[in-house]
N, C-alpha and C positions, 0 to 999 in steps of 0.2 A: 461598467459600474461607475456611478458617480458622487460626489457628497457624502452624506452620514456623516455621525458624531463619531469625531474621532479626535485624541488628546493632543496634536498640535493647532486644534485648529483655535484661532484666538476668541480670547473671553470677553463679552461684554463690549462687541463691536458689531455695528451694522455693517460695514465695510471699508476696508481699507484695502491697500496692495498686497498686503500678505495673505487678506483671505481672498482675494480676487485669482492672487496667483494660485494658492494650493486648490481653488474651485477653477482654475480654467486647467488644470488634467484629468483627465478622465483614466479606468485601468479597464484593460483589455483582457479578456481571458481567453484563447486558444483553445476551444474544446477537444480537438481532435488529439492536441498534446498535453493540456494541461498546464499552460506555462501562461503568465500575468504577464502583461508588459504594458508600461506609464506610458500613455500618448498625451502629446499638449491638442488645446483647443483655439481657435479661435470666435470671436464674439463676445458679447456678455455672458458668463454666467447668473442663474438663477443666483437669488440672495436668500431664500428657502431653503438649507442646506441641506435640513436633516428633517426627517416629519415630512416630505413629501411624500406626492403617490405620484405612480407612473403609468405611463403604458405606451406601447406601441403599433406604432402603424406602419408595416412595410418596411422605406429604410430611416424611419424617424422614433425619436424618444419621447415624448411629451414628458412633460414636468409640472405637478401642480401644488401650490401651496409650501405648506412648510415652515418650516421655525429658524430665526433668523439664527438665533444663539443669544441674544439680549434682552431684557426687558421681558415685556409683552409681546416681542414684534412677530408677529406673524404674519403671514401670505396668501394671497388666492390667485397672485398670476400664473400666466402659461408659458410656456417655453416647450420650445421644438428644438430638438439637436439629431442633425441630419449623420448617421453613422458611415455615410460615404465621406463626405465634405470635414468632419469632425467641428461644424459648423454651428455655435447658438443663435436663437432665434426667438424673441420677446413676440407672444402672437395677442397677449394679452395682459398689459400693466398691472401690481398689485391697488388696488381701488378700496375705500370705503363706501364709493357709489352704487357698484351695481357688481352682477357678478353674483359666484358664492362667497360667504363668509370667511373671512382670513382667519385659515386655520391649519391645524396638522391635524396626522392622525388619520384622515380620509383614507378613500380609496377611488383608484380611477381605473374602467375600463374604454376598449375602444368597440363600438358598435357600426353595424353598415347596415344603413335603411335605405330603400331604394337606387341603391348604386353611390350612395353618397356616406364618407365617413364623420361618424361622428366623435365624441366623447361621453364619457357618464363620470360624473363625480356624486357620490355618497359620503354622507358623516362627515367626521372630525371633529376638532374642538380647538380653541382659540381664547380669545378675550373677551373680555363680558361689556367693553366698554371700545369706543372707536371702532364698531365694526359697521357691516355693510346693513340696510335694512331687512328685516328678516322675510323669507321668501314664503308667502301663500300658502300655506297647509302645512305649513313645514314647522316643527314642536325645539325647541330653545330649553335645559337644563340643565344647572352646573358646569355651565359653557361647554355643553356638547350639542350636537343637532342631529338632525336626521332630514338633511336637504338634499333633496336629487335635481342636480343641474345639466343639463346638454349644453355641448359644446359644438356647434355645427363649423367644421372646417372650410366650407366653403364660403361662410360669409362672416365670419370670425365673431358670433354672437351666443352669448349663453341666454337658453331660454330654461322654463320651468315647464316640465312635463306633468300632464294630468297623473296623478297616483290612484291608483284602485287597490282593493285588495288589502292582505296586511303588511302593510307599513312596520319598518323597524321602528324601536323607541328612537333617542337621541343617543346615539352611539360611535365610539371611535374605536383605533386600536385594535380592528375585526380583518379580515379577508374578504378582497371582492376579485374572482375570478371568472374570466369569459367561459363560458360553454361551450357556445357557438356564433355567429356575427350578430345576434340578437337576442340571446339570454347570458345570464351570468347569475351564479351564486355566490353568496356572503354566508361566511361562519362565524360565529363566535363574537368576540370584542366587550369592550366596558361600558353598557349603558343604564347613565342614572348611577345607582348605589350598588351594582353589582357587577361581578362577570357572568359571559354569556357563553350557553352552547348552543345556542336555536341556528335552523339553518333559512333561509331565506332564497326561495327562486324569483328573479326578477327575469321578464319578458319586455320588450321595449318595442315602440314604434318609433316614428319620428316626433311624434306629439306626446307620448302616454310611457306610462309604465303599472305592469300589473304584478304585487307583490304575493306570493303563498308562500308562510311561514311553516316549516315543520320542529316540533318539539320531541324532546326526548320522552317515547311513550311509557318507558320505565319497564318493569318485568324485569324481565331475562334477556331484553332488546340489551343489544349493544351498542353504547352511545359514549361519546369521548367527553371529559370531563368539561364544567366551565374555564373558559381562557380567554386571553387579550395577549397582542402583542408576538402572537406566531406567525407563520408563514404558509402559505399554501401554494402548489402549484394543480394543473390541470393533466393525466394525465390520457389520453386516447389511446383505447387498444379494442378489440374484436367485441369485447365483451360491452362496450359502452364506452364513454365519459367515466371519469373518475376523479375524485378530488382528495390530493396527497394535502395532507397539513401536520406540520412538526412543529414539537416546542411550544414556546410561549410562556405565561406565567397566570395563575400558580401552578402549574402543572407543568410536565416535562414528560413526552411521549410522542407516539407514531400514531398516526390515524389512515384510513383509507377508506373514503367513502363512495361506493355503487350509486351514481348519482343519480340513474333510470331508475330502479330498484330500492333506492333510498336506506340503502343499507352502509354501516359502518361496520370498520373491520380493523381493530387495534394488529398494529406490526411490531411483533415482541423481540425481534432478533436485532433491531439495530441499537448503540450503543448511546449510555447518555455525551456525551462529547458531539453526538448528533442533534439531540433530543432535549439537553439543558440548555437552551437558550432561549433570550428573548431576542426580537427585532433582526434576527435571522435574510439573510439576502436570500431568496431560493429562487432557483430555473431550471428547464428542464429539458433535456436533450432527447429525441428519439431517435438514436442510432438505427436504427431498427424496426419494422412492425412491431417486436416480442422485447426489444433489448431500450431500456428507457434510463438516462443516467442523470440521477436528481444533483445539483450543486450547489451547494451549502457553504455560504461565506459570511465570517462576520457574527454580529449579534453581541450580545451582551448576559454574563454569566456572573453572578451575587458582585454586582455592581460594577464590575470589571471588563472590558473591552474585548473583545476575543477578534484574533486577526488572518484565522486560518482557514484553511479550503478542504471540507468534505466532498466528496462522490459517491454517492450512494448508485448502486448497479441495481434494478428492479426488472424480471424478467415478468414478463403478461403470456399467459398462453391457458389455453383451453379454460379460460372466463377465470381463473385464479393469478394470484400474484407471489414472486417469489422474492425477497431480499438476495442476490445473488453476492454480493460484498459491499464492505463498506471501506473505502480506502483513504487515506492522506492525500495530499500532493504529489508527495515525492513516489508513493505507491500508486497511484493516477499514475502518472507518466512512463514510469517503470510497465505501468500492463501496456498504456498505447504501443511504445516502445517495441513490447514483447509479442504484442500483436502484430505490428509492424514485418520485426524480425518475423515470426513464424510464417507468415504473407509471403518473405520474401523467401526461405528457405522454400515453400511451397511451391512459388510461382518463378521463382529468380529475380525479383526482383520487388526493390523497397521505395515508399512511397517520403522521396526527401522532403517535400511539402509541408509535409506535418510531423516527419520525423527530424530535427537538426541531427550532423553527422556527430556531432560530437556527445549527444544523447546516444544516438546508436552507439558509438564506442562503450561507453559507458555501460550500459546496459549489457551489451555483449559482454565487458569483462565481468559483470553482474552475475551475469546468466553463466558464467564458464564456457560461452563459445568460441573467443579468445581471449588470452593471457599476454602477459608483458612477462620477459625474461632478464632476469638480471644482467645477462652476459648481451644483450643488445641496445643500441643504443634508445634512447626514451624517444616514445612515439613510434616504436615498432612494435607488432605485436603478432603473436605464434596463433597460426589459423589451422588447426590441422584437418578443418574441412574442403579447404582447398587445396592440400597435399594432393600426389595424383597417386590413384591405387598400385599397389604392386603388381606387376608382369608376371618375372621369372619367377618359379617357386621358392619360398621362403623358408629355409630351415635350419634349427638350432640346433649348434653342437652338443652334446649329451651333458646335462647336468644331474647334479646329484640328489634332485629331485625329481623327478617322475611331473613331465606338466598337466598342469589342473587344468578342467576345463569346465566353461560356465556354458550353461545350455537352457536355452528358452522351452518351457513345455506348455500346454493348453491345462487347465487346474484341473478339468473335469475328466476330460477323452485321455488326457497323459501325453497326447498327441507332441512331437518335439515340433519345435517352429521355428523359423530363420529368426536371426540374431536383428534386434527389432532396428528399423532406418535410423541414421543418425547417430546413436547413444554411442559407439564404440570410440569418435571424435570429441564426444563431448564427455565420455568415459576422464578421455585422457589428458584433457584440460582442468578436468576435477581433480585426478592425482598430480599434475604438477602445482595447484593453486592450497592442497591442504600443508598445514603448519607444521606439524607432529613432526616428519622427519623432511628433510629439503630433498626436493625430487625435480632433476633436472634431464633434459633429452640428451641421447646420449653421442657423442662424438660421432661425426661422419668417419666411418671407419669397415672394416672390412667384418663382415658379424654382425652389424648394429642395423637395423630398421630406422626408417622414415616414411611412412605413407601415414594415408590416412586411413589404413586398414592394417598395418602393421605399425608398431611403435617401441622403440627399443628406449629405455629410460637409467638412469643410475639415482640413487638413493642412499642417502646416508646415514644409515641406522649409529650402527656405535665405526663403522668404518665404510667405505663406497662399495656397493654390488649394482649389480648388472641384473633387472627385468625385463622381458621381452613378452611384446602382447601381442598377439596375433588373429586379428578376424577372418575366421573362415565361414563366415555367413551363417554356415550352420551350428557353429561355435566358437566361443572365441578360449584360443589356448594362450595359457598365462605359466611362463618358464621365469624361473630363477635360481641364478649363477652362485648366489652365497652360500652360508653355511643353513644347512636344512631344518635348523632351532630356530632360523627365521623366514619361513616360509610360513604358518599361522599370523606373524604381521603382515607378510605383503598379503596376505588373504583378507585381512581384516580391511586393509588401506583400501582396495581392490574391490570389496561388497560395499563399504561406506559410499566410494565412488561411483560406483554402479547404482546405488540405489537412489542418490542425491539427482544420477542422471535421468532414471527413472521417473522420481517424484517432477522435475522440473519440465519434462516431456509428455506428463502426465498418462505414463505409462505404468501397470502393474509388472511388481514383486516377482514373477512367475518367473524364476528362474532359478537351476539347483546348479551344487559341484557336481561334476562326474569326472570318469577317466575314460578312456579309448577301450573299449574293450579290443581285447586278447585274439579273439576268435572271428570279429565280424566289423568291418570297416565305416559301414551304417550305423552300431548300435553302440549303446553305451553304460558305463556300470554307471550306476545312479548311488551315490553316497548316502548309507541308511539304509537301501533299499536290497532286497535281497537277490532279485534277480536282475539281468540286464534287459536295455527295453528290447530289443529286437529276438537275439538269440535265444533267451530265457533260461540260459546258464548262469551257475553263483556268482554272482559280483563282489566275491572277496578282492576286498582291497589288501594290497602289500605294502610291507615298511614301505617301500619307495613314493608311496601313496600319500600313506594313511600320516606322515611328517606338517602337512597341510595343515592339521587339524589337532595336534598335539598342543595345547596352549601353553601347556605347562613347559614348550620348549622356551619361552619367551624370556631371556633371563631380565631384560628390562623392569620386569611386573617382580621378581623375586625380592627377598626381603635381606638389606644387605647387613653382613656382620661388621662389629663396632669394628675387630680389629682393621677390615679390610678398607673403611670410612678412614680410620684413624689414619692408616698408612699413606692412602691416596691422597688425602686433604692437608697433609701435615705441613706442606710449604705454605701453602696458605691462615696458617692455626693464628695470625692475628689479625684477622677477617671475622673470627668468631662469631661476634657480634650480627655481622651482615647474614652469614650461614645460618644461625640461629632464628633472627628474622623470620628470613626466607621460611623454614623450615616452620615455623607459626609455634616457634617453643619459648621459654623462657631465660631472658640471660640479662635482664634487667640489673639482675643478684650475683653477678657472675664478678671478683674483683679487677681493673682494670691497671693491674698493677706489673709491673714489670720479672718477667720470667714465669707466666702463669698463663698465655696465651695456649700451650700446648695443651694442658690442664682442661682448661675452660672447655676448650675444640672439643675434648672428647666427652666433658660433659653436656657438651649440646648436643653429640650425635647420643647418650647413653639416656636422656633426656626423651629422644625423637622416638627411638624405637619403643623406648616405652611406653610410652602416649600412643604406639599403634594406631596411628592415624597416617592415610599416605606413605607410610613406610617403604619405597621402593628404589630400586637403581635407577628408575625414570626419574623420580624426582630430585634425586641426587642430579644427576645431569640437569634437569630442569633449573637449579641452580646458579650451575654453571654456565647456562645460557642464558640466563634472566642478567648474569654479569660477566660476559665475555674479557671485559679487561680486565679484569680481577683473577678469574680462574679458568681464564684459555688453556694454561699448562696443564692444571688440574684436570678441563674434563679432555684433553689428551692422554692424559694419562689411567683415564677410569676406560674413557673407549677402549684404551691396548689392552686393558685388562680385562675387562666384560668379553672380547674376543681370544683370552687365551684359552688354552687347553686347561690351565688350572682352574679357572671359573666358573668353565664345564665341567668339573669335575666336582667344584665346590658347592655351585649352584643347581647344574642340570641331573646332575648321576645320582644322588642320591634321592635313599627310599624318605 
């Protein structure tokens, strides 16, 4: 990408060093990754900044016309910039003599008649005064035209083609896209006193050009509004030629027109941040037969500059068209990326070419394929898919809960299914990267797991326990060592996890708790459900069980008393202010006067409860950790407490 209006570039000069320098770089876009990078040039550049047209041949750019930035000054030279060489090339001087009219606004394609390339340049609009003589049949209005000039590369001469047919008015500010190496259509633009939605097929020889115009027949046809100043690209798929056109002014939409068939077909799913723009860069990738990714850079929005990079994802299949996303930049690269990755996870192997490693890192810790550990140094990171599976059998010592087990089933047959590839690695990378409680692997130690099919973890609720996760292909069993009022959180932590693993593998939900049943080694009591699946015996669950599922053990979520607030925060009571805060209560009114800080404290907590808003032991600690320096003692001292026997008794045993 080259040129365009953009706000350092200097006002009210033809040329100097500084717009020579900021016009001799060009920006490179990376499609396979999505990433821009500034290349310098050598040669002249164009002095046509902005208001050019372009096109391409092979491995060259043409450049034509254009608006200087000053004055009246306007352009009709050409320019070649070779994308190997990063090399400019004047193939043809801006002229008052001969040539087309020094102007902006046009549009250029490139054409091949008999083996030989050429150019086509249509419209634009310029100055009414110092221009070139006007070309043969060609219509002059409010300094617009409607001149069709060939550019024959082989002898570097613009001739003037015979016109048949209908001829557009004097029009600028429209779309002229190739079809095929010898037609091309134009839409839209500003000619005369109005905007335009007529569509125009042009056919070329090397002498002639034959024009058929079609209009909106009105009805119940569907036909996209008048506009100037949009974009359109071309796209090919089974069903035809097709011509995408976004944006523009005064209208802001999606179009999609059946260019065989002559049919349009408005695209209602993509977003105005796509769609509100004028003077829009567009191009178009076909990854694919079916997989087409339009790129949308630039333009201009209620007068405003706009500097960022759309992707629009467009799948073609069985003669329809689908929006499949529409992403940022940063969401571009993240998919190549995850594309990448899933490539490599499939094949073994990742394509560094178009992925940099340090994207992939990135992305990986994005995706929770690996993690960074606090306790290792930076620039290490915890992979537990290259752990190596367990051997010897693996088994836990009896805890005082009964292990839960999660079990993959078919939704419709009931059918049970192996434990789906992947997830139980990526399971476990999602439980040590959530926030809520700090969950770290657990000491290399005698008892503890490390595969990548067993994983032994510790977690810090209100004090450290011990989980152990165990994939058995056909289930994966989830043991823990605490006290069994918090076996409903590591349940909760454990399905968030799972389900995040899920979503991002693009894998269904289909999976319930069960337990081992009693009677049969195969089969299993299914939670809710009355029977079990194989034996077809009652799947009553026992206390040892059914603790899993008690939420009401969770003293965290319980609603605390003032006394037991008062007592635990009272080393802190001239903090008030900060607690109060936090807690979203009132103490603006509270006096700041000395021997009254203890006072106040307990008016903030008798405050909090009342408001019945967030009221919990969580948030109390939430506090605490929001200010570690402040009241580290404090939530030391709420953790011993939440874990005694009295708080169980104050919080959990009652009716």
């Amino acid at each position: 990408m080259w040129g365009g209006l953009h706000d350092d570039l200097p006002e009210l000069v033809h040329n100097n060093e500084k717009k020579k320098s900021m016009c001799s770089v060009v920006e490179v876009c990376h499609v396979p990754t999505g990433e821009w990078v500034q290349k310098p040039t050598t040669g002249d550049p164009p002095l046509g900044v902005w208001g050019y047209a372009a096109a391409v041949i092979r491995n060259e750019i043409f450049f034509f016309g254009g608006y200087c930035g000053h004055d009246q000054c306007y352009h009709n030279s050409l320019y070649s910039f070779n994308v190997d060489t990063f090399n400019w090339k004047e193939l043809s001087p801006t002229s008052s003599h001969y040539g087309p009219m020094m102007k902006t606004g046009s549009s250029m394609i490139a054409i091949k008649v008999k083996d030989e390339d050429y150019l086509v340049v249509i419209g634009g609009g310029g100055s009414s005064s110092n221009n070139n003589p006007p070309q043969p049949g060609a219509q002059y209005s409010d300094r617009r035209c409607n001149e069709i000039h060939l550019y024959r590369l082989k002898t570097g001469k613009w001739t003037s083609p015979t016109v048949t047919g209908d001829r557009p008015p004097p029009i600028n500010s429209f779309t002229l896209t190739s079809i095929t190496t010898t037609t091309a259509i134009l839409f839209g633009g500003y000619d005369v006193d109005e905007w335009s939605n007529d569509v125009y097929v042009f056919e070329f020889t090397d002498t002639s050009v034959k024009c058929t115009k079609f209009s909106n027949p009105g009805g119940s046809v569907q036909w996209p509004k008048e506009r100037s100043s949009h974009s359109s690209v071309l796209i090919n798929c089974s069903s035809g030629p097709h011509l995408l056109v976004v944006g523009g002014f005064p209208t802001s939409d999606c179009w999609l027109l059946n260019i065989n068939k002559m049919e349009w077909k408005e695209l209602t799913n993509i977003p105005d941040s796509v769609t509100d723009r004028m003077y829009p860069s567009l191009s178009v990738w076909n990854e694919t037969q079916t997989t087409h990714w339009i790129i949308e850079f630039g333009g201009m929005r209620d007068g405003s500059l706009i500097s960022d990079t759309r992707f629009i994802e467009i799948i073609s299949s069985t003669g329809d068209f689908v929006v499949q996303s529409v992403l940022d930049i940063n969401e571009y690269q993240k998919r190549r990326i995850q594309d990448a990755v899933g490539k490599w996870m499939e094949e073994g192997s990742v394509d560094l070419t178009v992925t940099r490693l340090c994207d992939l890192i990135r992305l990986l810790l994005h995706l929770n394929i690996i993690t960074e550990l606090e306790d290792e140094p930076k620039g290490h990171y915890f992979i537990p898919y290259v752990l190596p599976s367990y051997i010897e059998p693996v088994s836990i010592k009896e805890t005082n809960a009964k292990p839960l087990l999660i079990v993959w089933r078919e939704e419709e047959s009931e059918e049970i299914l192996p434990v789906p590839t992947g997830l139980f690695p990526l399971t476990i990378v999602h439980l040590l990267n959530q926030k809520e409680y700090v969950t770290k692997i657990s000491p290399s130690a005698p008892g503890y797991y490390k595969f990548r099919d067993a994983m032994s973890l510790k977690i810090m609720i209100t004090s450290k326990h011990s989980f152990h996760l165990i994939n058995r292909y056909t289930h994966i069993e989830v043991y823990f060592t605490g006290p069994t009022r918090r076996c409903p959180l590591v349940r909760k932590l454990l399905t968030t996890a799972i389900n995040n693993s899920s979503d991002a593998m693009h894998l269904k939900r289909n999976y319930v708790n069960a337990f081992a049943c009693p009677y049969n080694e195969s089969c299993y009591c299914i939670v809710n459900e009355d029977d079990c699946t194989v034996c077809g015996k009652s799947s009553d669950i026992s206390s040892d069980y059914s603790t899993w599922f008690d939420d009401a053990q969770d003293i965290l979520d319980k609603k605390p008393k003032l006394t037991d607030l008062h007592r635990l925060f009272d080393s802190s009571a001239g903090d008030y202010m900060i607690i109060g805060a936090a807690l979203k209560v009132k103490v603006d009114d509270l006096p700041p006067t000395p021997g009254t800080a203890t006072n106040n404290l307990l008016i903030v907590f008798k405050r909090w409860i009342e408001s019945n808003k967030g009221v919990s032991w969580r948030n109390a600690l939430r506090v605490c950790k929001d200010y570690p320096d402040k009241f580290g003692r404090v939530m030391a001292d709420v953790d011993k407490f939440l874990e005694s026997d009295r708080a169980c008794k104050e919080y959990l045993l009652v009716n």
